[in-house]
BAFI-3210 file (N, C-alpha, C; in Angstrom, 3 decimals, decimal comma, padded with zeros to 6 digits):
// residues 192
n [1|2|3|4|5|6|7|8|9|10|11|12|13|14|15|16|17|18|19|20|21|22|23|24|25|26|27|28|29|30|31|32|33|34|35|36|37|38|39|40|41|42|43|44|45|46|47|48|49|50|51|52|53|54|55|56|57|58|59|60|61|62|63|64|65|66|67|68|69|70|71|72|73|74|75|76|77|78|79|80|81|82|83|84|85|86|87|88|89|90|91|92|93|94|95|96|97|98|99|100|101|102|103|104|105|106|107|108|109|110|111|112|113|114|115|116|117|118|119|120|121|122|123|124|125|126|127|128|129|130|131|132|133|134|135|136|137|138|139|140|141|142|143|144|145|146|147|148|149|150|151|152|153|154|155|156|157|158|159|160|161|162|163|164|165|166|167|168|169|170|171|172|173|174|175|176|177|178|179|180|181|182|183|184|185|186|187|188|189|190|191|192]
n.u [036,517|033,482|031,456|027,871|025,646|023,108|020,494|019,160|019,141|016,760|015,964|015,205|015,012|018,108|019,476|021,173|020,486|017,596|017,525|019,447|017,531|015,344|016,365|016,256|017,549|018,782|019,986|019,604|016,858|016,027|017,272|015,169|012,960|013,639|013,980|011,710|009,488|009,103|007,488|005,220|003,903|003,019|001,123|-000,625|-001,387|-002,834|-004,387|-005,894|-006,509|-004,758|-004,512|-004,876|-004,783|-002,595|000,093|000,462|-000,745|001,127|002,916|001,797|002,061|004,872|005,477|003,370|004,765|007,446|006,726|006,292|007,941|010,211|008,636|008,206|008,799|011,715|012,003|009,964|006,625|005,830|007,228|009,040|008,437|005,735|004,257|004,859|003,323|001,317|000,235|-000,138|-002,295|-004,619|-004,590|-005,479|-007,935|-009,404|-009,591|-010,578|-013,273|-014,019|-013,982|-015,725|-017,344|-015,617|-014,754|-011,535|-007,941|-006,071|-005,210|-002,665|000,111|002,450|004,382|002,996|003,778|003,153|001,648|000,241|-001,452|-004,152|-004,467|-002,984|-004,983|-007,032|-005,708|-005,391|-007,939|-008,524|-006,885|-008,141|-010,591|-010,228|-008,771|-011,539|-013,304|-011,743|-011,864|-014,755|-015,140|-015,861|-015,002|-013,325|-012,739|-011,136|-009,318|-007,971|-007,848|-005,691|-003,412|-003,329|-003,007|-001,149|000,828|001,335|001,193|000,419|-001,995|-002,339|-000,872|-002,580|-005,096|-003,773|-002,911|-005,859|-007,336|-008,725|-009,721|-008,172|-009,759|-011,996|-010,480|-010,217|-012,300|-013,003|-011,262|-012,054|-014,626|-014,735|-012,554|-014,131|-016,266|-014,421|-013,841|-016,352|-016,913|-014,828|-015,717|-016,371|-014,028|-012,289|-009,968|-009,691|-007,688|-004,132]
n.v [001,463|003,832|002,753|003,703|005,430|003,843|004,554|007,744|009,851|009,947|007,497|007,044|006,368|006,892|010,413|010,170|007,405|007,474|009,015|007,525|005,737|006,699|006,935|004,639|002,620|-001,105|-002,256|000,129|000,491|-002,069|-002,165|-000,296|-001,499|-003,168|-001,884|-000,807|-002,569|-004,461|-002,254|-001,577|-004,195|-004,680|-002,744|-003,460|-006,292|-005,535|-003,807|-005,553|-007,841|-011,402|-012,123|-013,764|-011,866|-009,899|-010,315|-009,965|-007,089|-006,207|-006,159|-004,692|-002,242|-001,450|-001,497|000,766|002,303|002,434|003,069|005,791|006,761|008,666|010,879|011,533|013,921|014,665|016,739|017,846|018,089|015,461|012,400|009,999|007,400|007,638|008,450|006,538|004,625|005,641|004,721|002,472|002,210|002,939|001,313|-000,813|000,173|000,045|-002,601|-003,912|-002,132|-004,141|-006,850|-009,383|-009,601|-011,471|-013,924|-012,636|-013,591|-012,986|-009,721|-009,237|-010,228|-010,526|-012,371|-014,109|-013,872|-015,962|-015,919|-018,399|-021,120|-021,084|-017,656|-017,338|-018,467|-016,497|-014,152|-014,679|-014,995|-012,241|-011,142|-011,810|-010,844|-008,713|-008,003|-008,708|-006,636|-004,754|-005,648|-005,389|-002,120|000,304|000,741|003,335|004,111|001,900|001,831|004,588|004,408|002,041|003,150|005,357|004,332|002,119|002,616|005,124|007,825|011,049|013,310|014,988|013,186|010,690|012,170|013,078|010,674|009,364|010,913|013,260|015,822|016,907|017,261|015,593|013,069|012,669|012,859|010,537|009,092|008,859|008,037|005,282|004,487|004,936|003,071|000,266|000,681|000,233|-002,245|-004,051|-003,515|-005,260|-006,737|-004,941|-005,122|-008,275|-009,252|-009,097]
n.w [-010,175|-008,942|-006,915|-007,638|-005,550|-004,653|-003,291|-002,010|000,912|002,052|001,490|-000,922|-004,404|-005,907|-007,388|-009,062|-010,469|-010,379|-012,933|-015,025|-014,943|-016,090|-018,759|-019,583|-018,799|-018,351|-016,164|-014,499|-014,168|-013,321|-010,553|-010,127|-009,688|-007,436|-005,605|-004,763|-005,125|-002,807|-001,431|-003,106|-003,155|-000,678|-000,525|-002,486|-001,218|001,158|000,305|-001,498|-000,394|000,136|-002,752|-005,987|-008,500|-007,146|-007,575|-010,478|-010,895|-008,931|-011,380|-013,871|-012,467|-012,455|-014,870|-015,856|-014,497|-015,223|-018,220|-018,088|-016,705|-017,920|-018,243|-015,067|-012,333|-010,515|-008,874|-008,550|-006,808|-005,610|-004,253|-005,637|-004,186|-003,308|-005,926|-007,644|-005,613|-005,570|-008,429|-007,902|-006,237|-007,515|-009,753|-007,816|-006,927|-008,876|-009,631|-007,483|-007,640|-009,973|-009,491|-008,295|-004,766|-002,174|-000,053|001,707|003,256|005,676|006,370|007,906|008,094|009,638|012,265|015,427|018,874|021,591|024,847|025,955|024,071|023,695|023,881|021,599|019,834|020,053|019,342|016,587|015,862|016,156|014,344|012,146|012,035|012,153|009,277|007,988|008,965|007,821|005,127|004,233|004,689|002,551|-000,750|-001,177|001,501|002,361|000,721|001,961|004,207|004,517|002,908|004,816|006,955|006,984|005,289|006,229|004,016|004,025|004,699|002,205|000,223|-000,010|-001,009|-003,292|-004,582|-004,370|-005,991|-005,129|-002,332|000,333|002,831|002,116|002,334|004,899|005,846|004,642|006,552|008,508|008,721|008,295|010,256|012,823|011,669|011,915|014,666|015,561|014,421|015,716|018,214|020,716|020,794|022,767|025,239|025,440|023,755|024,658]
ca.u [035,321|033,087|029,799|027,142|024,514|021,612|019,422|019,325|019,011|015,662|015,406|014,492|016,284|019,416|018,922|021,696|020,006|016,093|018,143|019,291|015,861|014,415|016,757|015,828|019,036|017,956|020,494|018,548|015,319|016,374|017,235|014,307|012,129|013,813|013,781|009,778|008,466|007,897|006,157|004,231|003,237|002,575|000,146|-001,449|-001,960|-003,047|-005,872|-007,193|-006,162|-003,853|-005,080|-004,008|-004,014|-001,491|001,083|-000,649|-001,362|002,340|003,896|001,148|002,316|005,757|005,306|002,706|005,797|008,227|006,493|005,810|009,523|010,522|007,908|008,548|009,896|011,962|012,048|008,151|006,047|005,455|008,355|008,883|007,547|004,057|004,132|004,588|002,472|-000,379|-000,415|-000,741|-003,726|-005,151|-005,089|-005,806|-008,987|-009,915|-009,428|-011,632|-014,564|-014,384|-014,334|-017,265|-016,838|-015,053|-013,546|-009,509|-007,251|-005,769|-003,925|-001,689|001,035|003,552|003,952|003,092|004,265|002,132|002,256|-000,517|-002,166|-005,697|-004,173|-002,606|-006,197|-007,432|-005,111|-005,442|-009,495|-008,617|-006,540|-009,012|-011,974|-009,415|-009,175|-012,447|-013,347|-011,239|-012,597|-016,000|-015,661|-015,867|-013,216|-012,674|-012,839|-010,293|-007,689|-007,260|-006,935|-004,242|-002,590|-002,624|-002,301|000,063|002,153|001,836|000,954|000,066|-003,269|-001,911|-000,430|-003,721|-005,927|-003,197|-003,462|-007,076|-007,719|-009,521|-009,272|-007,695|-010,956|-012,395|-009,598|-010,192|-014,210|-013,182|-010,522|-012,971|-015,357|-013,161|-011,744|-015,259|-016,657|-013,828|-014,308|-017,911|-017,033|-014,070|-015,597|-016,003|-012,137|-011,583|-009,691|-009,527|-005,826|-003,468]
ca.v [002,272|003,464|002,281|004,514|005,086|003,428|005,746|008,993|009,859|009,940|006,360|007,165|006,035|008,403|011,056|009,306|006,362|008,128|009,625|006,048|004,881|007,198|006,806|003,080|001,532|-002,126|-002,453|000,903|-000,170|-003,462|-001,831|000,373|-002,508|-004,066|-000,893|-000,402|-004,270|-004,487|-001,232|-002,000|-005,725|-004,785|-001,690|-004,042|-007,079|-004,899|-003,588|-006,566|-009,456|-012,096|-012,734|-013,920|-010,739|-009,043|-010,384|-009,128|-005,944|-005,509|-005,821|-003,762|-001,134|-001,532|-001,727|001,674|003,140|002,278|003,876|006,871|007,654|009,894|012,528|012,280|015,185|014,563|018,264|017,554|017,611|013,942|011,970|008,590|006,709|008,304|008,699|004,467|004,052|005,637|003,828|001,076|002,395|003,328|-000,425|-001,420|000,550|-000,533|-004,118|-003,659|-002,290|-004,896|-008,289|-009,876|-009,659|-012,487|-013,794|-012,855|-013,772|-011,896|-008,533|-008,813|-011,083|-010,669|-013,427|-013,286|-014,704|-016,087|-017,031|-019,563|-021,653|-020,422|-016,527|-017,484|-018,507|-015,399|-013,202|-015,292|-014,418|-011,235|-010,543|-012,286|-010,310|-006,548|-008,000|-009,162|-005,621|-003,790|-005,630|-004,591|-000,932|001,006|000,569|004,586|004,214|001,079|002,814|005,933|004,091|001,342|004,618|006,236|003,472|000,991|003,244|006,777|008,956|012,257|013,511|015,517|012,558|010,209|013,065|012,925|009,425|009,195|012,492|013,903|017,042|016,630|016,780|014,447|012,314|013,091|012,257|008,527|008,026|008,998|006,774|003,799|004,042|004,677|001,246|-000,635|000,664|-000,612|-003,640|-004,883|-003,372|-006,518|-007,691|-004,044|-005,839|-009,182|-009,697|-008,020]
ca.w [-010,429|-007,250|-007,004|-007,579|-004,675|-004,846|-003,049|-001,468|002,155|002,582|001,362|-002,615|-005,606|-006,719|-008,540|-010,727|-010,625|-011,476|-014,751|-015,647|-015,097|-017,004|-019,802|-020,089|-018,658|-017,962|-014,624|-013,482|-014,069|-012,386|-009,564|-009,417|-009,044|-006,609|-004,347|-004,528|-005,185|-000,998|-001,005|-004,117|-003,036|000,595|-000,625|-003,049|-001,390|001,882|-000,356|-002,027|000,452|-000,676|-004,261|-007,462|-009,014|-006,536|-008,516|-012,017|-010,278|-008,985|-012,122|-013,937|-011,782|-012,749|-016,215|-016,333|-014,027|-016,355|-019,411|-017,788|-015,562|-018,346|-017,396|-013,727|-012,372|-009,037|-008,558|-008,820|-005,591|-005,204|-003,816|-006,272|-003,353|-003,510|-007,730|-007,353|-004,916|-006,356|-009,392|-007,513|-005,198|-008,651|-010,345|-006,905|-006,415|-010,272|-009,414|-005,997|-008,807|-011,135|-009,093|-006,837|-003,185|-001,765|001,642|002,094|003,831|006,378|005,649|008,452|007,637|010,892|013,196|016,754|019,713|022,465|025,972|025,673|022,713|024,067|023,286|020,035|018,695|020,250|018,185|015,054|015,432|016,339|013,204|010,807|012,082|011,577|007,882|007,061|008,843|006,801|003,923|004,401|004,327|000,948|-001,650|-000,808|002,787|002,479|000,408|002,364|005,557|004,061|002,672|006,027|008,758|006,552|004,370|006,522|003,585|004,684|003,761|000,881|-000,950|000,009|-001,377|-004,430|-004,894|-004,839|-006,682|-004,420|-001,804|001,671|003,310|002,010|002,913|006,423|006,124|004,639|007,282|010,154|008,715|008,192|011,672|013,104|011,197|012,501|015,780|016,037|014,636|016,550|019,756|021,503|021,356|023,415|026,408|025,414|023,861|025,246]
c.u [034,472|032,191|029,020|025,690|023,486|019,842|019,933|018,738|017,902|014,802|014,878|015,199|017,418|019,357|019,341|020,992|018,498|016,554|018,429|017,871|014,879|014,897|016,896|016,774|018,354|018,531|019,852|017,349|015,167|015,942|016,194|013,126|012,354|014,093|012,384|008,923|007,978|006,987|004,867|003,372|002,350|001,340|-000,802|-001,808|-003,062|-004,543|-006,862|-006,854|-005,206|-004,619|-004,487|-003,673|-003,274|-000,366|000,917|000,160|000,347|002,726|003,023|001,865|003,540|005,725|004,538|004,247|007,117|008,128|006,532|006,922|010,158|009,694|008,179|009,410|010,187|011,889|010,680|007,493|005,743|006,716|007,949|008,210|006,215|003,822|003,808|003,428|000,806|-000,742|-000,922|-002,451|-004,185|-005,937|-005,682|-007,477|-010,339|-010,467|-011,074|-013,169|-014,844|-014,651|-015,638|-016,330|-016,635|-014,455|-011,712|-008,938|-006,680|-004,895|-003,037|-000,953|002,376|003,255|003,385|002,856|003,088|002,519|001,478|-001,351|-003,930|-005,291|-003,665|-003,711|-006,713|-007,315|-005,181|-006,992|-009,313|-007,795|-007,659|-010,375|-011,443|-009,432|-010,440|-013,176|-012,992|-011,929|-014,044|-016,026|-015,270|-014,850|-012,522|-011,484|-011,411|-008,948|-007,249|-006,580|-005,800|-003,136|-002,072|-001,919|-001,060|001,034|002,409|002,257|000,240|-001,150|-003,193|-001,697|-001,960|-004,760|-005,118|-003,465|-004,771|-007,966|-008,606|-009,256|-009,141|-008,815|-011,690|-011,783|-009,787|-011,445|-014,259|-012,527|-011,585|-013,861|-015,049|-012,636|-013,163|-015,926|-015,985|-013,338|-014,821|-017,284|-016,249|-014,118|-015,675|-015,227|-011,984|-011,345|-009,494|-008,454|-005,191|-002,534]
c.v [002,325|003,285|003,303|004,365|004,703|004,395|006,567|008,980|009,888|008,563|006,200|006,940|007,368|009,099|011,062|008,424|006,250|008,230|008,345|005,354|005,199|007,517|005,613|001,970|000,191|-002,226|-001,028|000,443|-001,470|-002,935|-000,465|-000,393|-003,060|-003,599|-000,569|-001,834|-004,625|-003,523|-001,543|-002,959|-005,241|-003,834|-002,500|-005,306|-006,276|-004,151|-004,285|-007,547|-010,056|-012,634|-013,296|-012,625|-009,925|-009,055|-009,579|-007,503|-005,006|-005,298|-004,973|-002,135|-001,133|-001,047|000,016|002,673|003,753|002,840|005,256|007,492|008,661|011,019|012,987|013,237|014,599|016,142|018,802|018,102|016,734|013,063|010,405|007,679|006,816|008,472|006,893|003,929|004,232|005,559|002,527|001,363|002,680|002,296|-001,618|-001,269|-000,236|-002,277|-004,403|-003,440|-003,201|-006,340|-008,501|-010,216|-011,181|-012,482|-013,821|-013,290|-012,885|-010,796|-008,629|-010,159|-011,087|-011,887|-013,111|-014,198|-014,558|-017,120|-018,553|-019,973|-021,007|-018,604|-016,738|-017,375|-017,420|-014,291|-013,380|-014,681|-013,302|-010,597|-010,942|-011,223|-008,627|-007,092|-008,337|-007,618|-004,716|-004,100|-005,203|-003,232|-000,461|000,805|002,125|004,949|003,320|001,834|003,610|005,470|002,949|002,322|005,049|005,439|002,509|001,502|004,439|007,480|009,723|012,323|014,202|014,406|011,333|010,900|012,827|011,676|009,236|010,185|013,345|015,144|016,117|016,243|016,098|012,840|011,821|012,757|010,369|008,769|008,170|008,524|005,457|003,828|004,188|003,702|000,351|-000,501|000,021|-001,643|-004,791|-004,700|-004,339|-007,174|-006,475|-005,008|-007,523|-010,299|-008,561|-008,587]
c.w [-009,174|-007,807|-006,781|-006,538|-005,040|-004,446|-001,935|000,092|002,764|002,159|-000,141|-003,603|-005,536|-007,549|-009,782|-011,003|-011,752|-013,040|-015,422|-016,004|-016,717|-018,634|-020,318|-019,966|-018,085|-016,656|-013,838|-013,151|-013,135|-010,741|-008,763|-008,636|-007,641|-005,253|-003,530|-004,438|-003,749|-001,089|-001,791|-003,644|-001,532|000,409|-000,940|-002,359|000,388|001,642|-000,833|-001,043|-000,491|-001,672|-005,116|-007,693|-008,586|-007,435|-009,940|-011,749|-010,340|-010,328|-013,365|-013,595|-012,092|-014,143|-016,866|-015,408|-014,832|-017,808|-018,974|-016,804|-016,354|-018,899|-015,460|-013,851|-010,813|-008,613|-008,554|-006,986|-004,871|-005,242|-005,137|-005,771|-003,734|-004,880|-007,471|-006,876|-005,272|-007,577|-008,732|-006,683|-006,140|-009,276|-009,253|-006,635|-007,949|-009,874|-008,397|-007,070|-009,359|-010,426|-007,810|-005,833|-002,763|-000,535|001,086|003,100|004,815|005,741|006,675|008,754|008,620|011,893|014,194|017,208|020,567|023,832|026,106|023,947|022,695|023,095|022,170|019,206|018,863|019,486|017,193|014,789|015,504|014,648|011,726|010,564|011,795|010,219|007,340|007,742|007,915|005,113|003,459|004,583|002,942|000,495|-001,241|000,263|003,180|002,124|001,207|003,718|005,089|004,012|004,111|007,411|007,985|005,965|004,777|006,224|004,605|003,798|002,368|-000,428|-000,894|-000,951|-002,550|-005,209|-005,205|-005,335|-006,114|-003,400|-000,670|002,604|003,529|002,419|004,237|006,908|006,457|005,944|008,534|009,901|008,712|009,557|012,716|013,055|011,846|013,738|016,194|015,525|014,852|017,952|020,719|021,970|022,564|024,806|026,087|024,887|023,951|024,605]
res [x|x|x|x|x|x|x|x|x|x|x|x|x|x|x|x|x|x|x|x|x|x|x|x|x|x|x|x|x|x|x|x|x|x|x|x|x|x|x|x|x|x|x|x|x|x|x|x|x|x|x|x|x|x|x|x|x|x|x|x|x|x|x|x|x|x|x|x|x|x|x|x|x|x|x|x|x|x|x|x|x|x|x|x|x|x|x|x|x|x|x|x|x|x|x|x|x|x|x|x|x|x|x|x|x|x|x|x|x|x|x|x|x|x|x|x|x|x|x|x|x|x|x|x|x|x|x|x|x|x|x|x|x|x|x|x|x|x|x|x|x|x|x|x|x|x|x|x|x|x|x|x|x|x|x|x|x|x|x|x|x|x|x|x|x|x|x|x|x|x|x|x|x|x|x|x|x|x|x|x|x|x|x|x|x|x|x|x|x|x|x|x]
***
């Protein structure tokens, strides 16, 4: 028996696979999760910091995905990616409303190499002060730029995601990259 592709050339489930999904096969569904759970986790914890409820949150998002795959349309306008993703920027932005402001953790979770221990701490402050930046602008302002600088939606599916018009899209992100302009201007020059 051959094995049926997993996903399609542009990186998206199969459009055999979607039809399984959406006909409630448990080894589809399996394997839908286990195609989207990075994008999912990395959106969500990227938005709230590393929290408890990321976990929650992800499988939330799974779970409202999962009820709701036999209305997708792949022949739709919104790639599965971007349908996924903005449930999650959805329960994400919800979440962001409902809890008191708190310090996170960093959002940027890659290592990095260093020629000296002096520049290591440098970069470590330097990444703490881009997340506790990022955490300080608007829950709006936050989403659209996560959306655009971490997951490089287009303004169409940003504006989709957060129901809003393109424009407006384009206001937050130029405020949001403006804010965290001013208030990482001080590192300009200082790790390289």
């Amino acid at each position: 028996m051959l094995a049926m592709p997993r996903h399609s050339d542009d990186g998206e489930l199969a459009p055999e696979l979607l039809s399984r999904c959406q006909a409630g096969e448990p080894a589809a569904l399996r394997a839908f999760v286990e195609r989207y759970e990075r994008a999912v986790f990395a959106l969500l914890s990227r938005t709230l910091g590393r929290h408890s409820e990321v976990e929650d949150l992800a499988q939330e998002t799974f779970l409202r995905a999962i009820r709701a795959l036999p209305t997708f349309h792949a022949d739709g306008a919104a790639r599965l990616s971007t349908w996924l993703l903005t449930i999650a920027t959805r329960l994400a932005l919800d979440a962001c409303r409902k809890r008191t402001r708190e310090k996170r953790s960093s959002l940027v979770d890659e290592p990095v190499s260093a020629a000296t221990p002096e520049h290591e701490v440098q970069r470590s402050q330097l990444r703490d002060e881009i997340a506790s930046a990022i955490d300080e602008l608007p829950g709006d302002q936050r989403a659209a730029f996560v959306l655009a600088e971490f997951h490089g939606f287009p303004l169409e599916d940003i504006a989709s995601a957060l129901e809003t018009r393109p424009g407006t899209v384009k206001t937050r992100l130029f405020r949001a990259r403006e804010k965290l302009s001013r208030a990482l201007a001080h590192h300009r020059g200082s790790v390289e």
